[in-house]
Backbone as CSV, one residue per row, in Angstrom:
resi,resn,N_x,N_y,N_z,CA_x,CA_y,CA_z,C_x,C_y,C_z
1,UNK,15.126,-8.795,-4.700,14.913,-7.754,-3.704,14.424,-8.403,-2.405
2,UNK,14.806,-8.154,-1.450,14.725,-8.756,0.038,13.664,-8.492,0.471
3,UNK,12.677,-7.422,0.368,10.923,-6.981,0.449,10.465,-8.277,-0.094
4,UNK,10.318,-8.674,-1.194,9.742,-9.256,-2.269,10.002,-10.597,-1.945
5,UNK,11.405,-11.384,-1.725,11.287,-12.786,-0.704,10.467,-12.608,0.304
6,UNK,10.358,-11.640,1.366,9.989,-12.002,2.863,8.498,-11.700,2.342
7,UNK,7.880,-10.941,1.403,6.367,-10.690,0.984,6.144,-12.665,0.480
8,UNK,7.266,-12.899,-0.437,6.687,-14.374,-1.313,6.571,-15.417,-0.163
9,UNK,7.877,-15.580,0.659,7.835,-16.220,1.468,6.801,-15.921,2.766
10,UNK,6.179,-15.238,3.504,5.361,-15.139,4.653,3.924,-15.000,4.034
11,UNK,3.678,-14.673,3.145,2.305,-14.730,2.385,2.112,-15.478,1.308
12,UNK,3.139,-16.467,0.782,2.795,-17.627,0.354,1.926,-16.995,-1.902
13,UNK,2.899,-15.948,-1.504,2.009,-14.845,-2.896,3.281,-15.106,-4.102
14,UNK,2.561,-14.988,-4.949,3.997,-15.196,-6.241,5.197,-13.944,-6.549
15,UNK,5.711,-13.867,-6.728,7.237,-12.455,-7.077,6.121,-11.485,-7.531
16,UNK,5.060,-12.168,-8.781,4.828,-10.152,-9.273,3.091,-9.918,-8.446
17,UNK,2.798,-10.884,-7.678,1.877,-10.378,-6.434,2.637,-9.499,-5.601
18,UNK,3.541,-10.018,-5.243,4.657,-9.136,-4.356,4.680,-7.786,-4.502
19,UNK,5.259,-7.833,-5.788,5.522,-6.814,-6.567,4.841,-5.212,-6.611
20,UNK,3.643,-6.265,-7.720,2.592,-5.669,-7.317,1.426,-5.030,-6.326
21,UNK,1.672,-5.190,-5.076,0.884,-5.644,-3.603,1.802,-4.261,-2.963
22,UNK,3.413,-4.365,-3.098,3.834,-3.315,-2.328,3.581,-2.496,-3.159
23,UNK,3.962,-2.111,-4.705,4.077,-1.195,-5.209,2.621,-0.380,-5.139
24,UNK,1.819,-1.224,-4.989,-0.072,-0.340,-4.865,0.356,0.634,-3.491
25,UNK,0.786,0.100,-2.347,1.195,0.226,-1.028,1.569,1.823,-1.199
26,UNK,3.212,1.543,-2.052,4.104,2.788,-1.785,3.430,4.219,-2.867
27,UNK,2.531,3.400,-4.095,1.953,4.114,-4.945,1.250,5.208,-3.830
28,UNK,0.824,4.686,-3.125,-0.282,5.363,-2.399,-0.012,5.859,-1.281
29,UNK,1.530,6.081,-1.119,2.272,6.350,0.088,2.719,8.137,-0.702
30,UNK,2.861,7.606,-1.966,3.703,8.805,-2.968,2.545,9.904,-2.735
31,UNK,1.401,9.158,-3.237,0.440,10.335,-3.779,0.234,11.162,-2.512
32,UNK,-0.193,10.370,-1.122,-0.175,11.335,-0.046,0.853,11.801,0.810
33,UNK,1.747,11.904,0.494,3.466,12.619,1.066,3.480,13.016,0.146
34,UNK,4.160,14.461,1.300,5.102,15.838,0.305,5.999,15.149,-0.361
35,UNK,6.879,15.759,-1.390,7.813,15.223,-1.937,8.918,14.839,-0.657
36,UNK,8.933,16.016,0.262,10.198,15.646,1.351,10.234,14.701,1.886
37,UNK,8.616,13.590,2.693,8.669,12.830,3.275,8.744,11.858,2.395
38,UNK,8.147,11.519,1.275,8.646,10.353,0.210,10.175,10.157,-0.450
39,UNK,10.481,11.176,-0.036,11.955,11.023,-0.549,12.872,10.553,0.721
40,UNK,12.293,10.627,1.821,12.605,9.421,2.739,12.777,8.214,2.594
41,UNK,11.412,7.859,2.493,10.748,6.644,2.069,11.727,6.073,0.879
42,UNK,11.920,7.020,-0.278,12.779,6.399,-1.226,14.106,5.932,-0.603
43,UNK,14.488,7.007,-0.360,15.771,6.645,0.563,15.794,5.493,1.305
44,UNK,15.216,4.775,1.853,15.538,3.799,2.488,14.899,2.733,1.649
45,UNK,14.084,2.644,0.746,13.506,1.137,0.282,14.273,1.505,-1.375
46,UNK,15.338,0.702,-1.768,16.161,0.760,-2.808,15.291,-0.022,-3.835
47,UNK,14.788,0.261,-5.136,14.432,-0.337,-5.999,12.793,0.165,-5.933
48,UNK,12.491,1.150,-5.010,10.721,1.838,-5.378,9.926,2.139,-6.126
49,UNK,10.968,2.809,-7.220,10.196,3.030,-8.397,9.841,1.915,-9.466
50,UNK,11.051,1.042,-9.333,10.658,-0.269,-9.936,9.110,-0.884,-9.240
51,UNK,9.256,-0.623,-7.813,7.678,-1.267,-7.195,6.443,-0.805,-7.868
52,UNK,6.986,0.551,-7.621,5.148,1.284,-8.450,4.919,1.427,-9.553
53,UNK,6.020,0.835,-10.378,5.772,0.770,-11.636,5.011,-0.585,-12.187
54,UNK,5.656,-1.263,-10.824,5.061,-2.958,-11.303,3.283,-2.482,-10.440
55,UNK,2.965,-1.568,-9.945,1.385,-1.667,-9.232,0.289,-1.653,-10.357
56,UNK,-0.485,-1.962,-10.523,-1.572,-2.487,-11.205,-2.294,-0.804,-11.312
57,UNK,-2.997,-0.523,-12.335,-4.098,0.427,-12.004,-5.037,0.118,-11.543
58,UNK,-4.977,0.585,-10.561,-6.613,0.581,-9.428,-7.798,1.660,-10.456
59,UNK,-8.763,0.851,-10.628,-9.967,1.984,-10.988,-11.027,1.621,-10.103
60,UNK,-12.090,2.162,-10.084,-13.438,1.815,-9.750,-13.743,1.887,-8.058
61,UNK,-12.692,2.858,-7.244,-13.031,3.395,-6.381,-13.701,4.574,-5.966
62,UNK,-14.663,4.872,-7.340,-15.761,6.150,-7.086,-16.928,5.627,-6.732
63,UNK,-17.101,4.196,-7.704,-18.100,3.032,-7.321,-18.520,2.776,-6.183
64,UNK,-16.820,2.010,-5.573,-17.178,1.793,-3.874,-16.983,2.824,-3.278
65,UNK,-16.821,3.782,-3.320,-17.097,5.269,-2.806,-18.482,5.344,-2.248
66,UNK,-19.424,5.163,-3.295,-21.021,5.827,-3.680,-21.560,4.964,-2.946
67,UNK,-21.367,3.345,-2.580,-22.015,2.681,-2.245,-21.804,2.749,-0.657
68,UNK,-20.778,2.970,-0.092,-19.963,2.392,1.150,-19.843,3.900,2.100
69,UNK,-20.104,4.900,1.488,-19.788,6.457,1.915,-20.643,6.264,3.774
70,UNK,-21.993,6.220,3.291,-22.678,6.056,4.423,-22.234,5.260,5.611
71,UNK,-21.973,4.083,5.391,-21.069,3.217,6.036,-20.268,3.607,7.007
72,UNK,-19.390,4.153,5.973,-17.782,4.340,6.646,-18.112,5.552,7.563
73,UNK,-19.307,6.653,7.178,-19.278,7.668,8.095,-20.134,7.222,9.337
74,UNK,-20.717,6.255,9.835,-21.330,5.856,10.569,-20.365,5.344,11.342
75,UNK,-18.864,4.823,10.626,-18.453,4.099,11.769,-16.981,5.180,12.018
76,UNK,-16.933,6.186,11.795,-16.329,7.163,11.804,-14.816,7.474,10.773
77,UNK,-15.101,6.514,9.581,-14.009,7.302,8.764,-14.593,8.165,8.000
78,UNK,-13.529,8.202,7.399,-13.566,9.585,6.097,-13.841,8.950,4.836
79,UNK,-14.301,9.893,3.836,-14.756,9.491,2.486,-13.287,9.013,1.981
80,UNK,-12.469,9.803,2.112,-10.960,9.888,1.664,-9.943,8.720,2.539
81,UNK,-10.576,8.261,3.092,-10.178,6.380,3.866,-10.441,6.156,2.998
82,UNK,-11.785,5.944,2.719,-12.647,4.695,1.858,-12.195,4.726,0.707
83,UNK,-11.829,6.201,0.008,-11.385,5.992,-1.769,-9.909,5.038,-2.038
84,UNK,-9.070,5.335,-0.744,-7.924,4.825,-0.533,-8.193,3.587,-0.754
85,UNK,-8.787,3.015,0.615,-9.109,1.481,0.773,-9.269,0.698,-0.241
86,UNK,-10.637,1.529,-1.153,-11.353,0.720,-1.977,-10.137,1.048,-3.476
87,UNK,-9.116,1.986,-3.358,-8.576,1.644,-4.723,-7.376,0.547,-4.314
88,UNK,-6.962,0.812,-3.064,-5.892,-0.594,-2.530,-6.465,-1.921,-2.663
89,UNK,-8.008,-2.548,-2.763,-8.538,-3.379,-2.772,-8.741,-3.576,-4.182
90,UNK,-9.349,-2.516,-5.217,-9.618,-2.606,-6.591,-7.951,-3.518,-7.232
91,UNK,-6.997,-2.459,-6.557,-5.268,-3.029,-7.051,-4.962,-4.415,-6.893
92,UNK,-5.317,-4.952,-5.560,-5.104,-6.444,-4.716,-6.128,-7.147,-5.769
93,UNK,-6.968,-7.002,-6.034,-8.088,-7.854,-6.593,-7.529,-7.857,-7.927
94,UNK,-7.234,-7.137,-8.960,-6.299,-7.082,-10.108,-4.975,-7.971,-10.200
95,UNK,-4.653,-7.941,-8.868,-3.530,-9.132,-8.593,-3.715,-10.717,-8.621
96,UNK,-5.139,-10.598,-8.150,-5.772,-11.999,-7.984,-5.349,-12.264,-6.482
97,UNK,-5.167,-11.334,-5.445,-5.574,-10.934,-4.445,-6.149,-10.940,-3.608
98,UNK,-7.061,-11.329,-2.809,-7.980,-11.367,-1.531,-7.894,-9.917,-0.650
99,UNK,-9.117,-9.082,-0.720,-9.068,-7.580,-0.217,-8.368,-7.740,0.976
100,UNK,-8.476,-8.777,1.898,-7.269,-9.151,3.208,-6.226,-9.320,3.447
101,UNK,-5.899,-9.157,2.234,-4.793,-9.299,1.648,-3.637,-8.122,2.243
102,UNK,-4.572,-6.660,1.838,-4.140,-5.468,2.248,-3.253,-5.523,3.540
103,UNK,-4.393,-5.967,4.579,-3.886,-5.604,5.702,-3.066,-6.820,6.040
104,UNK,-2.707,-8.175,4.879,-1.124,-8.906,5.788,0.191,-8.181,5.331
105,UNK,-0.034,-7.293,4.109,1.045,-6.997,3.208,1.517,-5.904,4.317
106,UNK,0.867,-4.814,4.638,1.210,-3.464,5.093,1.924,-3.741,6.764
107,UNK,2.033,-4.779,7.393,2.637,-4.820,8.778,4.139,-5.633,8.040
108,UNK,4.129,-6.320,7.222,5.245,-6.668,6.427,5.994,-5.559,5.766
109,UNK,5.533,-4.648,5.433,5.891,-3.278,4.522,6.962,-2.589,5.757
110,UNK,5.793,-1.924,6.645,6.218,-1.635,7.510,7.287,-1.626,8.355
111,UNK,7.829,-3.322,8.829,8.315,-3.456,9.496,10.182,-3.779,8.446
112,UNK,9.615,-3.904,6.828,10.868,-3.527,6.160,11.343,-2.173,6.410
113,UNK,10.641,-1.491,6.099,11.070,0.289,5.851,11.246,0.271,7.188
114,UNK,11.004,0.205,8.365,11.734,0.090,9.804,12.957,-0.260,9.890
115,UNK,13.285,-0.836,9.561,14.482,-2.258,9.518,15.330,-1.010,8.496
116,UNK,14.806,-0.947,7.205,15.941,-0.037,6.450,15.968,0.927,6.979
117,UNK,15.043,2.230,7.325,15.221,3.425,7.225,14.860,3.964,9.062
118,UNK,14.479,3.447,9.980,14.307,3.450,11.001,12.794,4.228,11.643
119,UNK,13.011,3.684,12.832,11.383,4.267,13.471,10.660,5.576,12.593
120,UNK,11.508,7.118,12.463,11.419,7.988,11.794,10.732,7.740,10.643
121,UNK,11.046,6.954,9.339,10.717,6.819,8.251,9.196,5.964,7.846
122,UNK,9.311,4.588,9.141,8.072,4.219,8.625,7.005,4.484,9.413
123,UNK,7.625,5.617,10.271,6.369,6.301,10.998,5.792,7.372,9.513
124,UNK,6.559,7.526,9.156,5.713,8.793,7.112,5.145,7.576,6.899
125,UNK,5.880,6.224,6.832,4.825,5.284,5.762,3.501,4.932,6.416
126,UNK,3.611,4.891,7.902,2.881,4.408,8.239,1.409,5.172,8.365
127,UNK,1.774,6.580,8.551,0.573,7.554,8.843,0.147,7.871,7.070
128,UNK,0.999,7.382,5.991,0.142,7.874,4.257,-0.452,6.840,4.724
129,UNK,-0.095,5.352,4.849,-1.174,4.354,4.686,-2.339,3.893,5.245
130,UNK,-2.534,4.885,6.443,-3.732,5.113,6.834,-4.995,5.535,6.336
């Protein structure tokens, strides 16, 4: 899959980091899009469900929830950022991962589902993965 070279190759990450890394991505693209706008998203990235099937279960973002809540509202996100964040980070770290990880994968994501499905489409991906 052509995602999955340009993820192995520019981040230097193995096939099922890859794998795994987008599929947390689009996992979490699904849960917050209507069915209409993910079925965009499907539409243009061929082989998706194979991605989120390869994503890791994220747990233990109630944890960093409880600890980090204060935080994040001080610096003006939402509780519902942070559960995101911290289960995209719980997923990356399951990978063997670096939480910084997040943010090299998602401008790579991005600029695939651009490329396939155009400005339109990874403007949906881009505003779930916020």
């Amino acid at each position: 899959m052509e995602l999955l070279q340009t993820l192995t190759t520019q981040l230097g990450v193995s096939e099922e980091q890859a794998k795994g890394g987008a599929g947390l991505l689009f996992k979490m693209a699904r849960e917050k899009l209507g069915a209409e706008d993910f079925g965009k998203v499907v539409g243009a990235v061929p082989g998706i469900g194979e991605l989120i099937a390869s994503a890791p279960e994220s747990g233990g973002a109630a944890g960093a929830m409880g600890g980090l809540g204060g935080l994040m509202s001080s610096l003006g996100g939402s509780v519902g950022q942070l559960g995101s964040l911290a289960s995209l980070t719980s997923g990356f770290k399951s990978l063997n991962l670096d939480a910084s990880m997040v943010s090299r994968f998602m401008p790579i994501v991005l600029t695939f589902v651009q490329n396939k499905g155009g400005d339109a489409v990874k403007n949906i991906l881009e505003k779930a993965l916020k």
